[in-house]
PDB file of N, CA, C and O in Angstrom:
ATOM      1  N   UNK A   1       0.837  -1.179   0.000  1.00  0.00           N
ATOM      2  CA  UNK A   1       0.000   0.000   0.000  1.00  0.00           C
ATOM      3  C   UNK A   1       0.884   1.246   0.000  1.00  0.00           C
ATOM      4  O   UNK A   1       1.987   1.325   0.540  1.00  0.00           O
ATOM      5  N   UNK A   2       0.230   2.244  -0.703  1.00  0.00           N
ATOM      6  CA  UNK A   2       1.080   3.867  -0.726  1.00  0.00           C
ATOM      7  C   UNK A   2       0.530   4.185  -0.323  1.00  0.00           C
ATOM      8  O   UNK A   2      -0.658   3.875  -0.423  1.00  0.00           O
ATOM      9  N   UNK A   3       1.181   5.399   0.748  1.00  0.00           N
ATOM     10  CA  UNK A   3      -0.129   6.780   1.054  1.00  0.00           C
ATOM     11  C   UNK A   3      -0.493   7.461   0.454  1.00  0.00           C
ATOM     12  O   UNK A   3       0.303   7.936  -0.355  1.00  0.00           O
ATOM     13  N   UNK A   4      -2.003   7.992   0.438  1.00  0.00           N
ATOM     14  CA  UNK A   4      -2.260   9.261  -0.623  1.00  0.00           C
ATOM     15  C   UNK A   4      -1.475  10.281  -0.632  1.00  0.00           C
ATOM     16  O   UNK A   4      -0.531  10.273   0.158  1.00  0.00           O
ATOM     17  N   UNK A   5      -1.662  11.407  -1.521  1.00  0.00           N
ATOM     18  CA  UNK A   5      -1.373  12.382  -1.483  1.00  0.00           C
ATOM     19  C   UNK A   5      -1.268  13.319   0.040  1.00  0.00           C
ATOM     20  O   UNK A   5      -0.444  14.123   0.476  1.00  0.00           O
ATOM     21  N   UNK A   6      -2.295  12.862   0.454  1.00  0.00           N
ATOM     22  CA  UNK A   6      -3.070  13.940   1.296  1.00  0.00           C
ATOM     23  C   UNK A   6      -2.570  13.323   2.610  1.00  0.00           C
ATOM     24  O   UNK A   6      -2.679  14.105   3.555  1.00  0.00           O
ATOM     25  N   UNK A   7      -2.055  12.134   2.917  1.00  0.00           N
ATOM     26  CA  UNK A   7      -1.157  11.055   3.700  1.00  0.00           C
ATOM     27  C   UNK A   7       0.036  11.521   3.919  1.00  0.00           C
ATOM     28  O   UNK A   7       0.543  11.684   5.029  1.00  0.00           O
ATOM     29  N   UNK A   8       0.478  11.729   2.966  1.00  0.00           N
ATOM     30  CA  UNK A   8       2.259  12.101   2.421  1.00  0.00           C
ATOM     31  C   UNK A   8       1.961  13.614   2.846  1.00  0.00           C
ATOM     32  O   UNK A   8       2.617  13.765   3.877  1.00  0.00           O
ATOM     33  N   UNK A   9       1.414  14.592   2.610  1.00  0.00           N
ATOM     34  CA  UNK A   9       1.133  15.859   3.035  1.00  0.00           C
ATOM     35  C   UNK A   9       1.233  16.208   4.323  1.00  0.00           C
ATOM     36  O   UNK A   9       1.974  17.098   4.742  1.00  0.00           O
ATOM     37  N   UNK A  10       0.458  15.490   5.021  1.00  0.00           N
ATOM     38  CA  UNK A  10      -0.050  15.479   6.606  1.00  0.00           C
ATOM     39  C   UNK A  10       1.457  15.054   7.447  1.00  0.00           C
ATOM     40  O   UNK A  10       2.057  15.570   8.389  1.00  0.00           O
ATOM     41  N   UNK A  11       1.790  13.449   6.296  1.00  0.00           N
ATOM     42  CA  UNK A  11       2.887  13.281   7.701  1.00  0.00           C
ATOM     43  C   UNK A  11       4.221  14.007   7.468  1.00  0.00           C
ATOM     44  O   UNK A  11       5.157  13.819   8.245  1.00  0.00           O
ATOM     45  N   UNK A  12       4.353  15.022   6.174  1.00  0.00           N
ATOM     46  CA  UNK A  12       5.398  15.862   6.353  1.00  0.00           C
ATOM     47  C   UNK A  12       5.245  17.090   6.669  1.00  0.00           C
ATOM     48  O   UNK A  12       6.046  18.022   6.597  1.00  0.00           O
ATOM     49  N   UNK A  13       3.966  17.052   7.096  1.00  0.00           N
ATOM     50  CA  UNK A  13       3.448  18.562   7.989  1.00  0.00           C
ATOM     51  C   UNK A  13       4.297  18.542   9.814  1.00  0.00           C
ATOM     52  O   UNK A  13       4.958  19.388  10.415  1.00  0.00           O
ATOM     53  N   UNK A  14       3.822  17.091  10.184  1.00  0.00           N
ATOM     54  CA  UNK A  14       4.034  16.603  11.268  1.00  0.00           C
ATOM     55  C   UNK A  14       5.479  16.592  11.687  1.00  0.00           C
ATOM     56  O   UNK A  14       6.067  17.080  12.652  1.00  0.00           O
ATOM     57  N   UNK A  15       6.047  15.535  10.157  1.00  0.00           N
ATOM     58  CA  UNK A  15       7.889  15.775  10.603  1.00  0.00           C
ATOM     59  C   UNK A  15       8.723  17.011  10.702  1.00  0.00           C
ATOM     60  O   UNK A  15       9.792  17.164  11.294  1.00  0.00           O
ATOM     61  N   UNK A  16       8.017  17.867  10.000  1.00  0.00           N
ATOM     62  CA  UNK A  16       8.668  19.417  10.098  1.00  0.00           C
ATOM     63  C   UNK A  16       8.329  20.591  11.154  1.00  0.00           C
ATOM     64  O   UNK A  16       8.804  21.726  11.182  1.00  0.00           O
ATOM     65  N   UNK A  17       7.268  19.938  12.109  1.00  0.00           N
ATOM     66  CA  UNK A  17       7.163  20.218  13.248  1.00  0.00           C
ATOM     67  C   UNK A  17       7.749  19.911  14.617  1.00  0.00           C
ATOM     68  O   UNK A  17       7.782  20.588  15.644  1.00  0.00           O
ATOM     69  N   UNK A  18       8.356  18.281  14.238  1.00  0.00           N
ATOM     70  CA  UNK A  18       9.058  18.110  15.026  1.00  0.00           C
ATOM     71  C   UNK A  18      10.773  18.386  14.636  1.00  0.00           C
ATOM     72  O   UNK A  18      11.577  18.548  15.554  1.00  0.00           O
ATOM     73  N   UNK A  19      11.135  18.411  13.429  1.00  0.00           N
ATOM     74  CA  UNK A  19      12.638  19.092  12.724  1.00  0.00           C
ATOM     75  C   UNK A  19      12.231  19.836  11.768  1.00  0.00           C
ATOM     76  O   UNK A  19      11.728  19.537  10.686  1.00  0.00           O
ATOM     77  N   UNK A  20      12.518  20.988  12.307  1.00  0.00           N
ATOM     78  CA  UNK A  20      11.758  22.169  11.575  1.00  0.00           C
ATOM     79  C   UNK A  20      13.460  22.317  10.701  1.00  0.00           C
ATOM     80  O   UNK A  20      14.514  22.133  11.309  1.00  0.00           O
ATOM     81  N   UNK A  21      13.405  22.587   9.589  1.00  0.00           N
ATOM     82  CA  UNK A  21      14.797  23.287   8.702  1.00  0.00           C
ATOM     83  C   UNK A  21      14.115  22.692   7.635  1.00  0.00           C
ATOM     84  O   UNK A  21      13.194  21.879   7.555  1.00  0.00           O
ATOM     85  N   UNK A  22      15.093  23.562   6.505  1.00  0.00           N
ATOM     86  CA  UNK A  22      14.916  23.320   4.805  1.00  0.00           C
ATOM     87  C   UNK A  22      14.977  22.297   4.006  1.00  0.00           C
ATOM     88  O   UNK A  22      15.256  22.259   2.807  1.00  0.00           O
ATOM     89  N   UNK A  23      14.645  21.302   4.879  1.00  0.00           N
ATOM     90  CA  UNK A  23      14.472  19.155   4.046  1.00  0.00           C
ATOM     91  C   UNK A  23      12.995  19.288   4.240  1.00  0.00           C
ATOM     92  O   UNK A  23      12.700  18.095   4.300  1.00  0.00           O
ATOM     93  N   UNK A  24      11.836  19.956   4.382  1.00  0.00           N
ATOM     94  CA  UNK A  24      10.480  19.603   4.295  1.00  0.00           C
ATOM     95  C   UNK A  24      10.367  20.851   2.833  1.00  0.00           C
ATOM     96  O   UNK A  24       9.443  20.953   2.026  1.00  0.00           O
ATOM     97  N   UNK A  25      11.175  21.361   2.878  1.00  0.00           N
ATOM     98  CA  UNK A  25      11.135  22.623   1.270  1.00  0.00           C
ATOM     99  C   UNK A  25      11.451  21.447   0.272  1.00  0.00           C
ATOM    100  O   UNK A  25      10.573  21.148  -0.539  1.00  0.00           O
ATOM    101  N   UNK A  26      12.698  20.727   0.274  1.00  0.00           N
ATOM    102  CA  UNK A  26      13.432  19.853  -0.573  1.00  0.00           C
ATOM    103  C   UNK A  26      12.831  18.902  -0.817  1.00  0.00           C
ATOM    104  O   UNK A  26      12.835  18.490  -1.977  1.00  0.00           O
ATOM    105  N   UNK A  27      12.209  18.318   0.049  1.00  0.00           N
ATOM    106  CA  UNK A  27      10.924  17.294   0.036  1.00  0.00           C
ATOM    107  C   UNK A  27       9.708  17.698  -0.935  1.00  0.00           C
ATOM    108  O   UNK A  27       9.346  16.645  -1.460  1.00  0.00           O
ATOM    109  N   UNK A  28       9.236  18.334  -1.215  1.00  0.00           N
ATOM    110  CA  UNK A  28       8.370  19.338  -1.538  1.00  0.00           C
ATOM    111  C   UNK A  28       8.571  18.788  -2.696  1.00  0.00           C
ATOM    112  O   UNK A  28       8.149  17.749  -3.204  1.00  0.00           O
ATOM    113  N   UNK A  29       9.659  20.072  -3.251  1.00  0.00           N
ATOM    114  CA  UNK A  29      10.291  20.240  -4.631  1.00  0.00           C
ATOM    115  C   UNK A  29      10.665  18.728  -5.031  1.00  0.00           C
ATOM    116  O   UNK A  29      11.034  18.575  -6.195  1.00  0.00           O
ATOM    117  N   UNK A  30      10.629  17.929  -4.448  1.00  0.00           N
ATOM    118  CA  UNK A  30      11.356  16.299  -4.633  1.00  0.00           C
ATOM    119  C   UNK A  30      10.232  15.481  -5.459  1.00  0.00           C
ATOM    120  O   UNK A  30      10.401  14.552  -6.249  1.00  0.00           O
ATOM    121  N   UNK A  31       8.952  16.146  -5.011  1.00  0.00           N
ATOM    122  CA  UNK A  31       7.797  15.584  -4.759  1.00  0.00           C
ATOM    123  C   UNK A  31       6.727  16.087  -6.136  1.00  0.00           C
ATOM    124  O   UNK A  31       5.962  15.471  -6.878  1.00  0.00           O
ATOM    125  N   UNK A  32       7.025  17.111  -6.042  1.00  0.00           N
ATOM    126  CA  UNK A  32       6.839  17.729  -7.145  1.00  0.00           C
ATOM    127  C   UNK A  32       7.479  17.594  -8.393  1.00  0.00           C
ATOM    128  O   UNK A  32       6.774  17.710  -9.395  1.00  0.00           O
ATOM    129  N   UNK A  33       8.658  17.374  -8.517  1.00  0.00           N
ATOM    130  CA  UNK A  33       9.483  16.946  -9.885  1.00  0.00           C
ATOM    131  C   UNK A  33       9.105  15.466 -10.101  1.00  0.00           C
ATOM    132  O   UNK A  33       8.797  15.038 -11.213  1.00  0.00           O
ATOM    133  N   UNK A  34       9.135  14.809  -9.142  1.00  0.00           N
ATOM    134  CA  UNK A  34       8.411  13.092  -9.304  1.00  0.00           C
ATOM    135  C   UNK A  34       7.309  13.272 -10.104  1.00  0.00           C
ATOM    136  O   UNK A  34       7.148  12.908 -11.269  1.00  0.00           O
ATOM    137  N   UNK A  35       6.549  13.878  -9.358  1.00  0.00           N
ATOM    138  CA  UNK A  35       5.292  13.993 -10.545  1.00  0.00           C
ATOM    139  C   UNK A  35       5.217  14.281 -11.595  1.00  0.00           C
ATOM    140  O   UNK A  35       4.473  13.707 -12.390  1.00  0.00           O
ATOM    141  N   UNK A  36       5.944  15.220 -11.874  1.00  0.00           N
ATOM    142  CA  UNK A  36       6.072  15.957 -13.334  1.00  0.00           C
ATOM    143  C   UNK A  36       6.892  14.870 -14.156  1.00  0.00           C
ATOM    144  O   UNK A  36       6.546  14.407 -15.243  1.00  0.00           O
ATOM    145  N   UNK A  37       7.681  14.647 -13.666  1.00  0.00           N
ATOM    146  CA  UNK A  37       8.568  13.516 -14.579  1.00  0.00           C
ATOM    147  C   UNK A  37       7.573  11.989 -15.018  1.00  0.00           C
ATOM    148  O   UNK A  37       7.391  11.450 -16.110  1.00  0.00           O
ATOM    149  N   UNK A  38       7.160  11.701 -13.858  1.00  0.00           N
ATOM    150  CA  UNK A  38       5.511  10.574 -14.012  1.00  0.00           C
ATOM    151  C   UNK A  38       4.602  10.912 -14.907  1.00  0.00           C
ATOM    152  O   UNK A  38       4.125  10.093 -15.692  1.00  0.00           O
ATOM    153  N   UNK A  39       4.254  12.244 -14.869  1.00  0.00           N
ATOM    154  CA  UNK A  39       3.284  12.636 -15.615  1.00  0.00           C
ATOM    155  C   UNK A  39       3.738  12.493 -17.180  1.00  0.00           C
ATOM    156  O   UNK A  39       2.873  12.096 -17.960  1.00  0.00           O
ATOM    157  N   UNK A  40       4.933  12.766 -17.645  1.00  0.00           N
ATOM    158  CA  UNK A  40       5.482  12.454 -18.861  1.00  0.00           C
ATOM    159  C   UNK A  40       5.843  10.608 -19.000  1.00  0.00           C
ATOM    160  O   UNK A  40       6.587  10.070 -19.820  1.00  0.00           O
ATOM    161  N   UNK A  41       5.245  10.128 -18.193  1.00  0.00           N
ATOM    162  CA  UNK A  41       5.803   8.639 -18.816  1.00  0.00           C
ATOM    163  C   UNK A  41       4.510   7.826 -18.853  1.00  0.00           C
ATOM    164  O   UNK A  41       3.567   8.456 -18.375  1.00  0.00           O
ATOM    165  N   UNK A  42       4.246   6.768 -19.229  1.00  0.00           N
ATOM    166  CA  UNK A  42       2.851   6.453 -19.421  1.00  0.00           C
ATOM    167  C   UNK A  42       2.778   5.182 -18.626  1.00  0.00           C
ATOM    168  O   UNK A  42       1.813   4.427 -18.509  1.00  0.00           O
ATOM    169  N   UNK A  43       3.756   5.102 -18.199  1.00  0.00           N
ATOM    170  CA  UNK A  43       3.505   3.901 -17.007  1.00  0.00           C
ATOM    171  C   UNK A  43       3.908   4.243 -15.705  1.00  0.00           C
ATOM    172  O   UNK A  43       4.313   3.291 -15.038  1.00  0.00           O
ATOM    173  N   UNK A  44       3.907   5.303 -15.185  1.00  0.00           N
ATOM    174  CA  UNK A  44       4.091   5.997 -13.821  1.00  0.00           C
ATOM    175  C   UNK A  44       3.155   6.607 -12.753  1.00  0.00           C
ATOM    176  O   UNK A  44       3.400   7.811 -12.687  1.00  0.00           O
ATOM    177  N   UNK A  45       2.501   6.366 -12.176  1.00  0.00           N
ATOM    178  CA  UNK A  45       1.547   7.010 -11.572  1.00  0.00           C
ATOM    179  C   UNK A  45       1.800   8.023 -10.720  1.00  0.00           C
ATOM    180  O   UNK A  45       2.424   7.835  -9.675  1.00  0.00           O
ATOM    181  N   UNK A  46       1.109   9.775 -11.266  1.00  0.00           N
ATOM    182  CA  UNK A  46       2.126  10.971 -10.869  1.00  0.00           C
ATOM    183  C   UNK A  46       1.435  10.943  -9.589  1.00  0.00           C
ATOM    184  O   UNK A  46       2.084  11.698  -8.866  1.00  0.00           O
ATOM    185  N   UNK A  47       0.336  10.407  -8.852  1.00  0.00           N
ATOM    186  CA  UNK A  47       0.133  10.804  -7.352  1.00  0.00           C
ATOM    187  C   UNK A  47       1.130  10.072  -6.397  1.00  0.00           C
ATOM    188  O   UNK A  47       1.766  10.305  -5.369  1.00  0.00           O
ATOM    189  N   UNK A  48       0.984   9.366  -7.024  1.00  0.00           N
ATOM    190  CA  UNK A  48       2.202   7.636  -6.599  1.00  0.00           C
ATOM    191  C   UNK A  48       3.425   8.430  -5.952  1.00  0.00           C
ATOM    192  O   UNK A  48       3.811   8.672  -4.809  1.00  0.00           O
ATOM    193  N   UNK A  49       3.921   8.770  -7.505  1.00  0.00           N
ATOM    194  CA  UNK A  49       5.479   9.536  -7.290  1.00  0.00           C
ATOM    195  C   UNK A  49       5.492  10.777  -6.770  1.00  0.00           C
ATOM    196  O   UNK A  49       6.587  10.991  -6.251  1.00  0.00           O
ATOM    197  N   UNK A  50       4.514  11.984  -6.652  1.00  0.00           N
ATOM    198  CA  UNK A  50       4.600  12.787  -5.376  1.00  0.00           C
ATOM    199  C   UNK A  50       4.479  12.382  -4.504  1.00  0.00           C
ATOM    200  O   UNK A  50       5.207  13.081  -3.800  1.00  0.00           O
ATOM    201  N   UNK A  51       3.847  11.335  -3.601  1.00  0.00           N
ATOM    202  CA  UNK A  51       3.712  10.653  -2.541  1.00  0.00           C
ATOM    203  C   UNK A  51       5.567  10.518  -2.317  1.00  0.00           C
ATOM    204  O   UNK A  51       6.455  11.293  -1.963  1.00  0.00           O
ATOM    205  N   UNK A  52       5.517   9.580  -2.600  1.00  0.00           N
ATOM    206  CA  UNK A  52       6.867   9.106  -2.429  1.00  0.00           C
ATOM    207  C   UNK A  52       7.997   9.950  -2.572  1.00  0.00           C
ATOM    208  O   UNK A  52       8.972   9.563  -1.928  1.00  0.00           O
ATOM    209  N   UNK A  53       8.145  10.949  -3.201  1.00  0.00           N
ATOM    210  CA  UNK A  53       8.904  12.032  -3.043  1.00  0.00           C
ATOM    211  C   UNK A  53       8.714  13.194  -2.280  1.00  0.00           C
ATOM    212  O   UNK A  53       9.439  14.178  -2.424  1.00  0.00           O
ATOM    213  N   UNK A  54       7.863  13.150  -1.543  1.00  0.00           N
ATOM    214  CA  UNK A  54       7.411  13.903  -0.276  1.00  0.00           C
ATOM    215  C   UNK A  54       7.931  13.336   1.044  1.00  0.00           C
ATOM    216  O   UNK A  54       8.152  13.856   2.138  1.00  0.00           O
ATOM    217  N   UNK A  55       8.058  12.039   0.549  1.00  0.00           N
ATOM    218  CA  UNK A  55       8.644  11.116   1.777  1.00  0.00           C
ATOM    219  C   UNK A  55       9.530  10.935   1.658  1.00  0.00           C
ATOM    220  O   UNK A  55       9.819  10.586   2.803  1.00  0.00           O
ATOM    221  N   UNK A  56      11.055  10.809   0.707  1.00  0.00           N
ATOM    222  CA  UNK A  56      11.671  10.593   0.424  1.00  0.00           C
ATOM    223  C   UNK A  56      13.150  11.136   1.500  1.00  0.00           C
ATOM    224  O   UNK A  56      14.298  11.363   1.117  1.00  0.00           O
ATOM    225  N   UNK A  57      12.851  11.179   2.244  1.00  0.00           N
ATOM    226  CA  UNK A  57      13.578  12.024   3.593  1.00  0.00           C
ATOM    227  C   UNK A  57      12.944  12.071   5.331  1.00  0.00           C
ATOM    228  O   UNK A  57      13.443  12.427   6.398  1.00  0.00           O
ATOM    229  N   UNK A  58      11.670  11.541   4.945  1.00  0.00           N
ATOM    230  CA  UNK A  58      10.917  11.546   5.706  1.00  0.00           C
ATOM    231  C   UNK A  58      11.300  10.928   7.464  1.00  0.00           C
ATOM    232  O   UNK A  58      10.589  10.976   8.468  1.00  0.00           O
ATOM    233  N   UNK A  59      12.972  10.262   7.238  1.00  0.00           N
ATOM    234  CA  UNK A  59      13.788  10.047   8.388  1.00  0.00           C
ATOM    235  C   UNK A  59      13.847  10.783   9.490  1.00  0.00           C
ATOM    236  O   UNK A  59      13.775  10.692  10.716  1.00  0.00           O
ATOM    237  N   UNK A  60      14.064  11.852   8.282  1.00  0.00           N
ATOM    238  CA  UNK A  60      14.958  13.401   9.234  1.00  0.00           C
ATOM    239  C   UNK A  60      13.799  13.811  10.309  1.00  0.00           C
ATOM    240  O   UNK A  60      14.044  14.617  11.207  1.00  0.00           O
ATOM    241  N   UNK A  61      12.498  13.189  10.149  1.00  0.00           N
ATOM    242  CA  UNK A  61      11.808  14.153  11.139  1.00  0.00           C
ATOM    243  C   UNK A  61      12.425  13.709  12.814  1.00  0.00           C
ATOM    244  O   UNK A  61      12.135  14.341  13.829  1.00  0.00           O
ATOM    245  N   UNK A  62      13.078  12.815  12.780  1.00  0.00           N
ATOM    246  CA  UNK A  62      14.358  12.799  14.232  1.00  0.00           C
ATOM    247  C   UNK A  62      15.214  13.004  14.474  1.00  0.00           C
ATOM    248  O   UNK A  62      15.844  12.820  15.515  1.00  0.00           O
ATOM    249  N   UNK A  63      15.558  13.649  13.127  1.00  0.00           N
ATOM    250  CA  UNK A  63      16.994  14.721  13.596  1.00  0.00           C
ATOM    251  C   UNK A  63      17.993  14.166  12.410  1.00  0.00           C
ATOM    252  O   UNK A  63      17.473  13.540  11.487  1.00  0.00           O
ATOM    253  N   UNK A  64      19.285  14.362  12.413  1.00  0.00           N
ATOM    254  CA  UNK A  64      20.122  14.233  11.244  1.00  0.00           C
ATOM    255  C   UNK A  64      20.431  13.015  12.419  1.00  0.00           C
ATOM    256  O   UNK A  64      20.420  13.049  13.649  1.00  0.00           O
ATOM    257  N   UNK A  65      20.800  11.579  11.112  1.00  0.00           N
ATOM    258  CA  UNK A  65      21.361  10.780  11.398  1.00  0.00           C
ATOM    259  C   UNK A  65      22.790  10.057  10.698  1.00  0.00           C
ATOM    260  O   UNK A  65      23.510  10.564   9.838  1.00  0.00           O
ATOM    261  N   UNK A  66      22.889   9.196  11.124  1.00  0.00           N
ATOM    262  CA  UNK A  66      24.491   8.737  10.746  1.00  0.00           C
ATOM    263  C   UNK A  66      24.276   8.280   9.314  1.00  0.00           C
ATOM    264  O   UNK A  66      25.197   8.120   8.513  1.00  0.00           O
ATOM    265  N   UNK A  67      23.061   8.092   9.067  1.00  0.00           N
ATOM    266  CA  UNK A  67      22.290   7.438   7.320  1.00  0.00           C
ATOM    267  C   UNK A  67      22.776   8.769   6.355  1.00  0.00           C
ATOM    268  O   UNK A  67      22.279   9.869   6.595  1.00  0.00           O
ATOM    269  N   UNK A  68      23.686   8.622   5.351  1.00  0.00           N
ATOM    270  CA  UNK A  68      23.987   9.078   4.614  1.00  0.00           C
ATOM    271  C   UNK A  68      22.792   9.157   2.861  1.00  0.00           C
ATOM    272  O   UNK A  68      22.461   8.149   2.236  1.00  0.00           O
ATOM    273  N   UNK A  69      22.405  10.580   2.484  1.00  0.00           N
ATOM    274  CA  UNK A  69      21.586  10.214   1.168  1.00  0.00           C
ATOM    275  C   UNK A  69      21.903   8.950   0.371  1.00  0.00           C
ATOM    276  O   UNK A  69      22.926   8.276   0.246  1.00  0.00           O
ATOM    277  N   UNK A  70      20.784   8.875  -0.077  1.00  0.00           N
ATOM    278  CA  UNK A  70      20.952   7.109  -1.047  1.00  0.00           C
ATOM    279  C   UNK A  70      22.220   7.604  -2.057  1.00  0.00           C
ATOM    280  O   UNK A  70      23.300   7.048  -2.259  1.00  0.00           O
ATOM    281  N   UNK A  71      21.628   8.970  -2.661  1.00  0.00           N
ATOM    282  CA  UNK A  71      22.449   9.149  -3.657  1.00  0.00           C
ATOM    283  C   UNK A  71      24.125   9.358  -3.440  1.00  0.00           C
ATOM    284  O   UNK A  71      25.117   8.912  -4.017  1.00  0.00           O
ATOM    285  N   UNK A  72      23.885  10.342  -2.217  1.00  0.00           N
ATOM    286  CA  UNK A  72      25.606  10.500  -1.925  1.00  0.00           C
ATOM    287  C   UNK A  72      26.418   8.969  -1.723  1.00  0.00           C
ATOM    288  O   UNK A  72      27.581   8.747  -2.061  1.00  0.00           O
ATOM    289  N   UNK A  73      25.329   7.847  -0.986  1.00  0.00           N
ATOM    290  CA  UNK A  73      26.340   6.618  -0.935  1.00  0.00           C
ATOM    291  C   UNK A  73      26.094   5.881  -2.111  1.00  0.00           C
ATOM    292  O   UNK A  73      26.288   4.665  -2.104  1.00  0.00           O
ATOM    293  N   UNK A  74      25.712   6.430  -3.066  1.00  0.00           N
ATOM    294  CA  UNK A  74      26.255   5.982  -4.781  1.00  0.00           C
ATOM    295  C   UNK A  74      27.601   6.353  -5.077  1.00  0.00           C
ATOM    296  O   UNK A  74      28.577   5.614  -5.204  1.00  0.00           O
ATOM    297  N   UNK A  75      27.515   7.751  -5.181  1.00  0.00           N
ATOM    298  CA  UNK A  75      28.721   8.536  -5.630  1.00  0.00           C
ATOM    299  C   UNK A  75      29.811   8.383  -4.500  1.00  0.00           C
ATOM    300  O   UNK A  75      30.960   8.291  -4.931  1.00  0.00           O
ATOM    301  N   UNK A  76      29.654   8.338  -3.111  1.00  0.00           N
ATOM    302  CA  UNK A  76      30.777   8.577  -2.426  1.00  0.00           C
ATOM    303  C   UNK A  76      30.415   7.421  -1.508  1.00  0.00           C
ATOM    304  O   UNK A  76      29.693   7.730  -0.560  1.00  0.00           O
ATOM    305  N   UNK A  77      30.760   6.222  -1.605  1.00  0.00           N
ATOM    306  CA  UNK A  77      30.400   5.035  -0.997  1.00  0.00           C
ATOM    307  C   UNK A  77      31.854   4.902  -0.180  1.00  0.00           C
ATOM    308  O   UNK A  77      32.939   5.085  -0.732  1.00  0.00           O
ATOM    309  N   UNK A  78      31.675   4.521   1.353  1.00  0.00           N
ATOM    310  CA  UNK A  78      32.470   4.292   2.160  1.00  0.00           C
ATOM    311  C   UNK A  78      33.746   3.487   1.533  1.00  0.00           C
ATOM    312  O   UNK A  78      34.687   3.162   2.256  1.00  0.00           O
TER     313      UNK A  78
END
């Protein structure tokens, strides 16, 4: 199961209340380009992929942890 839209909304309302800084903006914008990029493919579902790119960080609402971005441990892997 995915969360709706309106799921993914709520619980990054919540995490940025409890870690308030500029990863619930980035989230956003994360969330928003998912879609748009979904919306251009015909097998992607764009609520799907804002969902999930709204969440896509959705860790941080406990603070910065020792978990490094997926992407940085692509490029800069221990």
């Amino acid at each position: 199961m995915f969360p709706s839209r309106e799921m993914a909304e709520k619980e990054l309302e919540i995490a940025g209340q409890l870690n308030h800084g500029l990863w619930t903006e980035h989230s956003i914008n994360v969330g928003v380009s998912a879609q748009i990029i979904a919306e251009k493919c015909t097998n992607l579902n764009p609520d799907k992929a804002y969902a999930l790119g709204l969440l896509h960080d959705i860790g941080r609402r406990y603070g910065i942890s020792a978990r490094r971005h997926v992407l940085y441990m692509i490029f800069f892997p221990i």
